[in-house]
CHARMM-style PDB file with segment names, atoms N, HN, CA, C and O in Angstrom:
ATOM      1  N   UNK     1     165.533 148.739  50.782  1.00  0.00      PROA
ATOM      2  CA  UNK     1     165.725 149.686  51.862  1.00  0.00      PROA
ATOM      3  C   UNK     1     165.869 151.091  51.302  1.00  0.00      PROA
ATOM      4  O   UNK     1     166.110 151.129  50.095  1.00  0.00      PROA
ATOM      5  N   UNK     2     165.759 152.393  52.011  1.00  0.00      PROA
ATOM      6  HN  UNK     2     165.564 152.362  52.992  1.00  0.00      PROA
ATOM      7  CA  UNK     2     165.654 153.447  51.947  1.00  0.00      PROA
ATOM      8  C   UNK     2     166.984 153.838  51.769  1.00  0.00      PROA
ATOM      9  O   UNK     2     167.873 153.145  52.264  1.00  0.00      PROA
ATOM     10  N   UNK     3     167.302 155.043  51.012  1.00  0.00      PROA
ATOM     11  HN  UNK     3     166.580 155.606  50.610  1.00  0.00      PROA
ATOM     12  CA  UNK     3     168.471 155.942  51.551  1.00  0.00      PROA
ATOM     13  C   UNK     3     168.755 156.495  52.268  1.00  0.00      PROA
ATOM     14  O   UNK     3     169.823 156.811  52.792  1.00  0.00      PROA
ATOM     15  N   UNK     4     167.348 156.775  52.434  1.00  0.00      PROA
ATOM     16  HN  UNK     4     166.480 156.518  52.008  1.00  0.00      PROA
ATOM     17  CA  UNK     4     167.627 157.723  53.927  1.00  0.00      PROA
ATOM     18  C   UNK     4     168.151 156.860  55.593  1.00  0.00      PROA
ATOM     19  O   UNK     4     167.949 155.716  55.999  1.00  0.00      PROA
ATOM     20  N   UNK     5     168.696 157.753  56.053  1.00  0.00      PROA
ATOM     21  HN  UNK     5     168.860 158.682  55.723  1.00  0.00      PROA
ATOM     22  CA  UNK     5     169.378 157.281  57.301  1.00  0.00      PROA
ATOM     23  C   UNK     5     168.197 156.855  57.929  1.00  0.00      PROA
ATOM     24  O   UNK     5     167.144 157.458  57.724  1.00  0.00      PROA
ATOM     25  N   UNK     6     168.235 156.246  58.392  1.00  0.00      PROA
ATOM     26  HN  UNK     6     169.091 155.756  58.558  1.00  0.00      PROA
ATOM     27  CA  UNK     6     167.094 155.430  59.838  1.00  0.00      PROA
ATOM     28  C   UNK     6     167.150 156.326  61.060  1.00  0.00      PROA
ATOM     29  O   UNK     6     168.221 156.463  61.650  1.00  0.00      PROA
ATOM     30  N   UNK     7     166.355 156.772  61.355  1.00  0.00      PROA
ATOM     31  HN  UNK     7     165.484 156.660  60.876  1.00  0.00      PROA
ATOM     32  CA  UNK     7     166.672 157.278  63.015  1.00  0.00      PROA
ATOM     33  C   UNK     7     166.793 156.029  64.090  1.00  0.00      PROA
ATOM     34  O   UNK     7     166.331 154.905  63.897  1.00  0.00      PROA
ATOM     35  N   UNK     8     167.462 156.433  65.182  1.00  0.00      PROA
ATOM     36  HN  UNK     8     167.837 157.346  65.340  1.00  0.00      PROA
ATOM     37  CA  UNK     8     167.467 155.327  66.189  1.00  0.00      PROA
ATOM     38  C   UNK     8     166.582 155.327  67.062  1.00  0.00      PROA
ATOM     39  O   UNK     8     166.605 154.437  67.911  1.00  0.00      PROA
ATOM     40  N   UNK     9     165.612 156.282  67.083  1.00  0.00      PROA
ATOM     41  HN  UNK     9     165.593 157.005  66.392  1.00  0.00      PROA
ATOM     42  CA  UNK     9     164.408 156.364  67.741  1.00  0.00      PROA
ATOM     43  C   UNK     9     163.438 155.246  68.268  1.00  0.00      PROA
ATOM     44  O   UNK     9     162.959 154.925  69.355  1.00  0.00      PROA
ATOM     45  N   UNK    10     163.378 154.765  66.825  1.00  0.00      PROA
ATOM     46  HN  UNK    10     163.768 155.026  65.941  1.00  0.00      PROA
ATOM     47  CA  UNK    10     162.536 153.290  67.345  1.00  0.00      PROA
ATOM     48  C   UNK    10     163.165 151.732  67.869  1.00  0.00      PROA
ATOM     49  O   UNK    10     162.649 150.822  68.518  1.00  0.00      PROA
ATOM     50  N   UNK    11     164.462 151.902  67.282  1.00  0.00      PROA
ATOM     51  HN  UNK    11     164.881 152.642  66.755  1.00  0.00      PROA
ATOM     52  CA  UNK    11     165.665 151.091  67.718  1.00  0.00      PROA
ATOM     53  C   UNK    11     165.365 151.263  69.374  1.00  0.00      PROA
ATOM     54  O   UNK    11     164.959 150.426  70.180  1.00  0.00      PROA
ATOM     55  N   UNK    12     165.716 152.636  69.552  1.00  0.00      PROA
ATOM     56  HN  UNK    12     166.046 153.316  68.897  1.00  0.00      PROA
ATOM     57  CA  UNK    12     165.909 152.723  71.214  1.00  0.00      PROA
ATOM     58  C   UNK    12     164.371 152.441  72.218  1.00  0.00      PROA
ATOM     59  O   UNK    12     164.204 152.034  73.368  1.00  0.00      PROA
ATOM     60  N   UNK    13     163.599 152.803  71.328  1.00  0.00      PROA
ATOM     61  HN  UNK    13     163.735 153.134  70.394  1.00  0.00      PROA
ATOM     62  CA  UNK    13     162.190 152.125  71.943  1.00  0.00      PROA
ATOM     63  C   UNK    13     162.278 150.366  71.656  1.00  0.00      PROA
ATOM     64  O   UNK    13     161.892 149.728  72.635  1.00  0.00      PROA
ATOM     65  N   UNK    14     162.472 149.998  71.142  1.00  0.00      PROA
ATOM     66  HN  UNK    14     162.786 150.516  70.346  1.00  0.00      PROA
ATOM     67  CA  UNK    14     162.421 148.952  71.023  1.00  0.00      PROA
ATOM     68  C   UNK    14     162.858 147.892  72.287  1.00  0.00      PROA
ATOM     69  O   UNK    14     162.356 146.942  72.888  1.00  0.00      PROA
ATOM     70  N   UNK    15     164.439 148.877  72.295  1.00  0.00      PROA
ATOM     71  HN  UNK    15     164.847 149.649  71.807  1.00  0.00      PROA
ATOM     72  CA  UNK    15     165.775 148.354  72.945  1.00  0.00      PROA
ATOM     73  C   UNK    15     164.966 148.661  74.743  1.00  0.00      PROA
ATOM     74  O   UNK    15     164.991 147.712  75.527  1.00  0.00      PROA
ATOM     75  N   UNK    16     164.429 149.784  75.118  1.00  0.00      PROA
ATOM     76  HN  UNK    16     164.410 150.554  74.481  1.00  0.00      PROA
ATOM     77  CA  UNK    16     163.810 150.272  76.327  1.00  0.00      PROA
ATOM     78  C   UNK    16     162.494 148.942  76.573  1.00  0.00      PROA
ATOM     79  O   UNK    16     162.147 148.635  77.713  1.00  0.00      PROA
ATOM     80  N   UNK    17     162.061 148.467  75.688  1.00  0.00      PROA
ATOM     81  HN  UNK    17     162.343 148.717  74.762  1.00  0.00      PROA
ATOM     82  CA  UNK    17     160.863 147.684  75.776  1.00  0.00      PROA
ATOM     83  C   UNK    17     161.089 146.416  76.214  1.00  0.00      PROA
ATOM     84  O   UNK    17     160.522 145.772  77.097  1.00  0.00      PROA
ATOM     85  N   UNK    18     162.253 146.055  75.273  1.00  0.00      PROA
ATOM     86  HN  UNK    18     162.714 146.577  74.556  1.00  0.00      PROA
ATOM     87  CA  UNK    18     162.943 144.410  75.792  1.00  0.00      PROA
ATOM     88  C   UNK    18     163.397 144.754  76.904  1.00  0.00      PROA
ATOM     89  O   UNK    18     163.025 143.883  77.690  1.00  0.00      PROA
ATOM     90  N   UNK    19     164.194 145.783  77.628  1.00  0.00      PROA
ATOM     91  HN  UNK    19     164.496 146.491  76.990  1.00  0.00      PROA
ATOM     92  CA  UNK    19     164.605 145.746  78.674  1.00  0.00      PROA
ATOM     93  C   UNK    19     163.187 145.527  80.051  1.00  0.00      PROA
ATOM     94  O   UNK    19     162.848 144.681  80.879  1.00  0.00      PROA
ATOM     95  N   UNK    20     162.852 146.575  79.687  1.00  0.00      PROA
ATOM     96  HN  UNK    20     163.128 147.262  79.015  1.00  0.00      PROA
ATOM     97  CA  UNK    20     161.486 146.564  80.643  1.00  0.00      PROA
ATOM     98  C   UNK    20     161.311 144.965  80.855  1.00  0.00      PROA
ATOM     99  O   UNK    20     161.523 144.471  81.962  1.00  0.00      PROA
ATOM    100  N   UNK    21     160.944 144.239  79.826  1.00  0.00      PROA
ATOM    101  HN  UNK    21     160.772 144.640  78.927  1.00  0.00      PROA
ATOM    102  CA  UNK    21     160.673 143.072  79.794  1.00  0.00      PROA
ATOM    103  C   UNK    21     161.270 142.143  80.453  1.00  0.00      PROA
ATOM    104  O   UNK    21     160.617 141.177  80.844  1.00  0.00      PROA
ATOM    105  N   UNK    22     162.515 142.239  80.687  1.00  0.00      PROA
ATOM    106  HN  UNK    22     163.047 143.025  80.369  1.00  0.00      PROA
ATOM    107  CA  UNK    22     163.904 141.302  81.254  1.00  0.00      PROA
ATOM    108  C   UNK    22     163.643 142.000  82.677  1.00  0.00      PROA
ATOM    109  O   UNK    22     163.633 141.199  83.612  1.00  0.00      PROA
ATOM    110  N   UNK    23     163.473 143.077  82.946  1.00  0.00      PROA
ATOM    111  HN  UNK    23     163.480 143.728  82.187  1.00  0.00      PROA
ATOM    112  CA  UNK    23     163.044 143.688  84.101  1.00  0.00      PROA
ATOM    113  C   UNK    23     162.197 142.594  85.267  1.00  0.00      PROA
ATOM    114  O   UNK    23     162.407 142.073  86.363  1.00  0.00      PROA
ATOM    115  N   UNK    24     161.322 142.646  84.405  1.00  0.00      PROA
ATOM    116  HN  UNK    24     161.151 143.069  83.515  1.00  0.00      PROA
ATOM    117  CA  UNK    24     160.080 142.111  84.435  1.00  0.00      PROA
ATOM    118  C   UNK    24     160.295 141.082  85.295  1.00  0.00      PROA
ATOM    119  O   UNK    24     160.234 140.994  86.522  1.00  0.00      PROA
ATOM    120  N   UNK    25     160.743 139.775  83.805  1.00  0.00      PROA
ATOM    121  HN  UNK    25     160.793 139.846  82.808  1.00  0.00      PROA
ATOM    122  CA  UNK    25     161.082 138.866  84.091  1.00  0.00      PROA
ATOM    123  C   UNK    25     162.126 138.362  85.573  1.00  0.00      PROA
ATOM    124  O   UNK    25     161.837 137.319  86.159  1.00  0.00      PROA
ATOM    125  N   UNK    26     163.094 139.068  85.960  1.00  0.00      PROA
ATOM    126  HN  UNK    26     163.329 139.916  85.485  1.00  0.00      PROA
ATOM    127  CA  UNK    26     164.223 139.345  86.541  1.00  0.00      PROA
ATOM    128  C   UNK    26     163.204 139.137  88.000  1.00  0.00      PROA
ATOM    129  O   UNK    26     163.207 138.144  88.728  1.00  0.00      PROA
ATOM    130  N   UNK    27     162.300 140.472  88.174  1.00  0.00      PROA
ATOM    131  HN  UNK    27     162.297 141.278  87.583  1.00  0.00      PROA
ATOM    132  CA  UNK    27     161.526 140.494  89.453  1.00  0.00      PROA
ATOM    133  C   UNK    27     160.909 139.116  89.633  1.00  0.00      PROA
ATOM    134  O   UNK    27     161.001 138.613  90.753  1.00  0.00      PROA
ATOM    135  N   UNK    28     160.318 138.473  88.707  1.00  0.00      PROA
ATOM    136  HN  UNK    28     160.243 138.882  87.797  1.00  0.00      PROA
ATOM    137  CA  UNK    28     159.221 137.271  89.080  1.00  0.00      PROA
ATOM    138  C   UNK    28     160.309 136.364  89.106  1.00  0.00      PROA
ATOM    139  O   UNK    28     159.915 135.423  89.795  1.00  0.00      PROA
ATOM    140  N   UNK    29     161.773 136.081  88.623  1.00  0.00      PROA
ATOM    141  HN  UNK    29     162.093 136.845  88.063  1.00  0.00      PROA
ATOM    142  CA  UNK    29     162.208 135.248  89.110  1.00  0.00      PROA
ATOM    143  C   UNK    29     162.263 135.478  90.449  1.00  0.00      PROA
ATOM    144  O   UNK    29     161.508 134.814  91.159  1.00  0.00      PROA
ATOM    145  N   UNK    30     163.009 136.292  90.963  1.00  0.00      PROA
ATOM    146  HN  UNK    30     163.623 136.831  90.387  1.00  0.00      PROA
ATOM    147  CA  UNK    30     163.580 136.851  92.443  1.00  0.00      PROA
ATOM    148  C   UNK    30     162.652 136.632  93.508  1.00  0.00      PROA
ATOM    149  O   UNK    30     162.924 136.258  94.648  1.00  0.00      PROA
ATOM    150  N   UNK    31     161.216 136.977  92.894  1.00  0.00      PROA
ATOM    151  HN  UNK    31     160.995 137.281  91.967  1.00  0.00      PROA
ATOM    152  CA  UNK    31     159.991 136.410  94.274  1.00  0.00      PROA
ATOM    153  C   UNK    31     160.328 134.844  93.890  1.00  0.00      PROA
ATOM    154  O   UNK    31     160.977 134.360  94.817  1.00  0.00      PROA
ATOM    155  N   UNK    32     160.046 133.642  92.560  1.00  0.00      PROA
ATOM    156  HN  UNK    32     159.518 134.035  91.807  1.00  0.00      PROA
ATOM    157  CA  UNK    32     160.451 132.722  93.067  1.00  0.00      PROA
ATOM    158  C   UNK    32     161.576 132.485  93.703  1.00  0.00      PROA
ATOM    159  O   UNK    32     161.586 132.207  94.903  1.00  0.00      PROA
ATOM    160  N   UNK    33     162.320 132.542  93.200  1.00  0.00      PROA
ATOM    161  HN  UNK    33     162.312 132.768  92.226  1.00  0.00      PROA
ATOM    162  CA  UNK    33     163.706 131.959  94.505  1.00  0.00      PROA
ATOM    163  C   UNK    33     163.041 132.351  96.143  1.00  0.00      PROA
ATOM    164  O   UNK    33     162.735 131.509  96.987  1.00  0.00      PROA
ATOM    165  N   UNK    34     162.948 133.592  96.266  1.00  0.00      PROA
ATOM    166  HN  UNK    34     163.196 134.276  95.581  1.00  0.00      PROA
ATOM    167  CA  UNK    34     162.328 133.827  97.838  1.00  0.00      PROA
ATOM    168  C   UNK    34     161.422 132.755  97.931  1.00  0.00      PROA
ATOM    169  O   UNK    34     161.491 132.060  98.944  1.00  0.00      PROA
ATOM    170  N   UNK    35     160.780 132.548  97.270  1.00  0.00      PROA
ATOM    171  HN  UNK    35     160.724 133.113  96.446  1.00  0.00      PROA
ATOM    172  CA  UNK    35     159.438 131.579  97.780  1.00  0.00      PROA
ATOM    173  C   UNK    35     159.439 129.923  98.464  1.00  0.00      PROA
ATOM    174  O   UNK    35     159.030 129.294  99.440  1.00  0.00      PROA
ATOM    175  N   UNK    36     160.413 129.708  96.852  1.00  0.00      PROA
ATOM    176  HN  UNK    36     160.746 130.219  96.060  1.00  0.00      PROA
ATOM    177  CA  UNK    36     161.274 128.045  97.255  1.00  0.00      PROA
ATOM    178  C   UNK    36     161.978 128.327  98.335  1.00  0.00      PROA
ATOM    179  O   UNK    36     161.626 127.800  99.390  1.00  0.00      PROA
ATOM    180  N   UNK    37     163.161 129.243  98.317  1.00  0.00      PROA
ATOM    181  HN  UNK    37     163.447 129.671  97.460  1.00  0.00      PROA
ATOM    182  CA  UNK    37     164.242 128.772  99.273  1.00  0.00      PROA
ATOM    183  C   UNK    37     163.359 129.087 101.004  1.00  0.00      PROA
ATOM    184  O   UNK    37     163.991 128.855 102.035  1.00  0.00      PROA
ATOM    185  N   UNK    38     162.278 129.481 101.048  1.00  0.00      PROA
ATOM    186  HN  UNK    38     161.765 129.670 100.210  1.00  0.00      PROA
ATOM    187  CA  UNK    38     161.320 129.632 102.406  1.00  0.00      PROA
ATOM    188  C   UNK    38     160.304 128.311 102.253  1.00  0.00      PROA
ATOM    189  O   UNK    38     159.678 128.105 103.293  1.00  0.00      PROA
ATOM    190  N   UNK    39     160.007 127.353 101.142  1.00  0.00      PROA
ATOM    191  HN  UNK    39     160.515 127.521 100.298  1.00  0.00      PROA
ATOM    192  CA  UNK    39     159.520 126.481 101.002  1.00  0.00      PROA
ATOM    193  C   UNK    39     160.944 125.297 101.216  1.00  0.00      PROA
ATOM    194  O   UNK    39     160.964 124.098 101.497  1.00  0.00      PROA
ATOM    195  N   UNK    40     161.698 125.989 101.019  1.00  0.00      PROA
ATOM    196  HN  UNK    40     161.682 126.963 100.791  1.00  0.00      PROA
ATOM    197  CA  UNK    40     162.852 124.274 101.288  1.00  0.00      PROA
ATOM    198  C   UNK    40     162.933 124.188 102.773  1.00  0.00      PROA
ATOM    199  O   UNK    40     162.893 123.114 103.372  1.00  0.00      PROA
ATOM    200  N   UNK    41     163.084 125.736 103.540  1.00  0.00      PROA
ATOM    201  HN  UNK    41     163.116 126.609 103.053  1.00  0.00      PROA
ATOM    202  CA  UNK    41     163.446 125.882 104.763  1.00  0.00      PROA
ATOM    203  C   UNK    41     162.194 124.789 105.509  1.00  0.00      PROA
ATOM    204  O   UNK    41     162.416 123.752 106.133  1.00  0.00      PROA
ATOM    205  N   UNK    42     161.128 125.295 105.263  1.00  0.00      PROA
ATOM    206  HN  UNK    42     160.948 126.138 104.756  1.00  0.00      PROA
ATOM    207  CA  UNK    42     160.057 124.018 105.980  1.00  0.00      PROA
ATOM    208  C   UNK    42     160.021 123.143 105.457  1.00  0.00      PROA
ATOM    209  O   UNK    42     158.850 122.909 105.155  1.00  0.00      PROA
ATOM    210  N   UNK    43     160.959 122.092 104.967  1.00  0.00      PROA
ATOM    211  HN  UNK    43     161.910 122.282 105.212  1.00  0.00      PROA
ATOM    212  CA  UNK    43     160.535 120.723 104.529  1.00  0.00      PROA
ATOM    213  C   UNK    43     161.611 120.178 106.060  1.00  0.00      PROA
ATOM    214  O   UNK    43     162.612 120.692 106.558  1.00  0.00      PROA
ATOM    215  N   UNK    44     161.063 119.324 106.308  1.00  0.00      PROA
ATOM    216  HN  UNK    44     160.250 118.906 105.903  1.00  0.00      PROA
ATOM    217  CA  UNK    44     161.282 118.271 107.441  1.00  0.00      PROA
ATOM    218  C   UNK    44     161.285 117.353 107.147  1.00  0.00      PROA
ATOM    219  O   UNK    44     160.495 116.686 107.815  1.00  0.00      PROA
ATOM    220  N   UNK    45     161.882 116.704 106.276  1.00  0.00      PROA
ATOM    221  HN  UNK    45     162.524 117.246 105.733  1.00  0.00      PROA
ATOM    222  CA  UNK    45     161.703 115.522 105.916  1.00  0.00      PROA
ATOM    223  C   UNK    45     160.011 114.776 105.935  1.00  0.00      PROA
ATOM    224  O   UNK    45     158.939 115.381 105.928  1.00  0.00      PROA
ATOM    225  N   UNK    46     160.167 113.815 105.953  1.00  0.00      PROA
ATOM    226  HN  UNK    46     161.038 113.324 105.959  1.00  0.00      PROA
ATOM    227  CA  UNK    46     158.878 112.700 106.196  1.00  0.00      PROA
ATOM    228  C   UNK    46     158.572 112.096 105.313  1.00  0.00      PROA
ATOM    229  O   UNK    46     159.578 111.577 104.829  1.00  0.00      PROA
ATOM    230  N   UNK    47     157.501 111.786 104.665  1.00  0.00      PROA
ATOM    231  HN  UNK    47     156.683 112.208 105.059  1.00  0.00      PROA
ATOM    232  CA  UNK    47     156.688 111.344 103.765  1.00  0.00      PROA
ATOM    233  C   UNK    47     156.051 112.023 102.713  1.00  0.00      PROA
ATOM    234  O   UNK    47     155.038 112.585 103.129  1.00  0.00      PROA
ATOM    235  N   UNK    48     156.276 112.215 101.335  1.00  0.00      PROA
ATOM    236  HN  UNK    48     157.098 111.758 100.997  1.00  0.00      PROA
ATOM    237  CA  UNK    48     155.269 113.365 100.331  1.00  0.00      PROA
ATOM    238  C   UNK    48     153.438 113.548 100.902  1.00  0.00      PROA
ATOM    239  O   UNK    48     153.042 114.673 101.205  1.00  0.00      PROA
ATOM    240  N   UNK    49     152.700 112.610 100.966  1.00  0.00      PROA
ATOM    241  HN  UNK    49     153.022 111.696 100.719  1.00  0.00      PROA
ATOM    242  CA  UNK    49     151.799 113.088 101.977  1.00  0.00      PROA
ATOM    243  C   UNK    49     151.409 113.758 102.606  1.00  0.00      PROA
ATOM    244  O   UNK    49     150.257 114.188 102.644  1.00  0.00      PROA
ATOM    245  N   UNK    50     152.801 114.143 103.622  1.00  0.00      PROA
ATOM    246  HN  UNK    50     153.737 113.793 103.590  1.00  0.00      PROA
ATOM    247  CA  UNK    50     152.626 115.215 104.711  1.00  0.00      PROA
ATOM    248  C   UNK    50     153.422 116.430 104.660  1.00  0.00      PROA
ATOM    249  O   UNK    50     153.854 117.080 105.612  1.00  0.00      PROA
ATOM    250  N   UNK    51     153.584 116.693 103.157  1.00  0.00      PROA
ATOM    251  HN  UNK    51     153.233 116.166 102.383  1.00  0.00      PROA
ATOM    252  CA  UNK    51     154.994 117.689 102.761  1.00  0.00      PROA
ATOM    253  C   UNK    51     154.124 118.959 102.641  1.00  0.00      PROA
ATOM    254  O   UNK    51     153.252 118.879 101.776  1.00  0.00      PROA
ATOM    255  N   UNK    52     154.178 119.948 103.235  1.00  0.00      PROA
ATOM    256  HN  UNK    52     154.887 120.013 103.938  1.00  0.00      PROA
ATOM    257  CA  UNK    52     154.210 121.580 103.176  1.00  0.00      PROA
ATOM    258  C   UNK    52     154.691 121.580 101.672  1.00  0.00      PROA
ATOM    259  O   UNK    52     153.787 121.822 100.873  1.00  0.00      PROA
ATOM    260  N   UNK    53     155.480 121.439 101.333  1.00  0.00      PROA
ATOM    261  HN  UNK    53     156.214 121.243 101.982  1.00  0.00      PROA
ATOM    262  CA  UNK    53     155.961 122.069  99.997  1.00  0.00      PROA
ATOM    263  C   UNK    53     154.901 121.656  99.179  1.00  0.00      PROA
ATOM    264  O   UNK    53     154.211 122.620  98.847  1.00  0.00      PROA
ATOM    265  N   UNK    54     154.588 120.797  98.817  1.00  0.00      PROA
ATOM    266  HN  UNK    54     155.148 120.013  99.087  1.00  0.00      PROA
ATOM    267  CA  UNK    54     153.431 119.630  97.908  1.00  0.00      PROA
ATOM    268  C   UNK    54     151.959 120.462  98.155  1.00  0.00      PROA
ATOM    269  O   UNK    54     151.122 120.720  97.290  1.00  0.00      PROA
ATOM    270  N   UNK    55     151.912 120.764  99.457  1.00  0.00      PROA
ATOM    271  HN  UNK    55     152.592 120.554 100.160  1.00  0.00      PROA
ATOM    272  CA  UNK    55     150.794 121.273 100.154  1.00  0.00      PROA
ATOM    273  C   UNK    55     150.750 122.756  99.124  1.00  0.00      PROA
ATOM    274  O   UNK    55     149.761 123.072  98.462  1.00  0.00      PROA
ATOM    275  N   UNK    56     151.966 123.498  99.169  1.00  0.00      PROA
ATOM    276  HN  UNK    56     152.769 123.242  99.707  1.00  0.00      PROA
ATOM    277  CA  UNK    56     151.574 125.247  98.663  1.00  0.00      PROA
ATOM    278  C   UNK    56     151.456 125.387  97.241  1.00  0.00      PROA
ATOM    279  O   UNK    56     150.801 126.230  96.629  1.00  0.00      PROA
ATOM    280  N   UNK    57     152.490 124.038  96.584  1.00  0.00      PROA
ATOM    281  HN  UNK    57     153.021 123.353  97.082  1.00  0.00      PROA
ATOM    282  CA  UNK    57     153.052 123.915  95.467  1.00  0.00      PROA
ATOM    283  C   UNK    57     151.861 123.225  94.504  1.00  0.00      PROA
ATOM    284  O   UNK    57     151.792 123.192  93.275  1.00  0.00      PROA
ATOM    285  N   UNK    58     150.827 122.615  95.656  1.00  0.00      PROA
ATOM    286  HN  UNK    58     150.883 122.642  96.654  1.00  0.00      PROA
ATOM    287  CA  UNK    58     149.614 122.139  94.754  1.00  0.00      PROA
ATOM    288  C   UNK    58     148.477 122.606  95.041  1.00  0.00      PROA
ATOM    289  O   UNK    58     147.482 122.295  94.386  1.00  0.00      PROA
ATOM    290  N   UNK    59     148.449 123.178  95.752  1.00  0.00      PROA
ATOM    291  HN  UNK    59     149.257 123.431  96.284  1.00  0.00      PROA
ATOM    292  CA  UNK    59     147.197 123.592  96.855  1.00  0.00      PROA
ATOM    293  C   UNK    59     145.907 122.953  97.684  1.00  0.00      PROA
ATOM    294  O   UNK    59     144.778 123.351  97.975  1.00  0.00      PROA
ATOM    295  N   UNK    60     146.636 121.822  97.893  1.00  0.00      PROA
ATOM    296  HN  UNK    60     147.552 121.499  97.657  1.00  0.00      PROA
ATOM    297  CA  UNK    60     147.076 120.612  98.688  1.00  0.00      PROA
ATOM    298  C   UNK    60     146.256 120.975 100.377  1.00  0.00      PROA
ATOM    299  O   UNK    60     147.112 121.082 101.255  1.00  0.00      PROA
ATOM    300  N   UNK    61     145.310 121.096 100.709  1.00  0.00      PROA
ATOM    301  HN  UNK    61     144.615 121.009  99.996  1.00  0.00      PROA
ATOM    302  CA  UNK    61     145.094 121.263 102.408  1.00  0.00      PROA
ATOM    303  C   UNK    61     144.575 120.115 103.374  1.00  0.00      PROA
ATOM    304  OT1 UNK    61     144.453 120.330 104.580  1.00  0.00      PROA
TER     305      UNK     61
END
């Protein structure tokens, strides 16, 4: 390693990048949950056969 001091410059890019990323991640969970918990709301019981969920979840028509 160097003597010289390190700047934190790229540290903090770094640190801004993973975040973005968790960002990211964070949003695409949040549409799933919306998606399931509006896919649990229409399950009606019955038979897998005739399941809406199976239907969106496989693309099932």
């Amino acid at each position: 390693m160097s003597d010289l001091p390190a700047s934190c410059a790229a540290l903090d890019a770094k640190v801004e990048e993973q975040l973005e990323q968790v960002r990211i991640r964070l949003r695409d969970l949040n549409a799933m949950e919306r998606e399931l918990t509006r896919l649990s709301a229409c399950c009606e019981g019955g038979v897998i056969h005739d399941c809406r969920i199976v239907e969106s979840l496989f693309g099932r028509s």
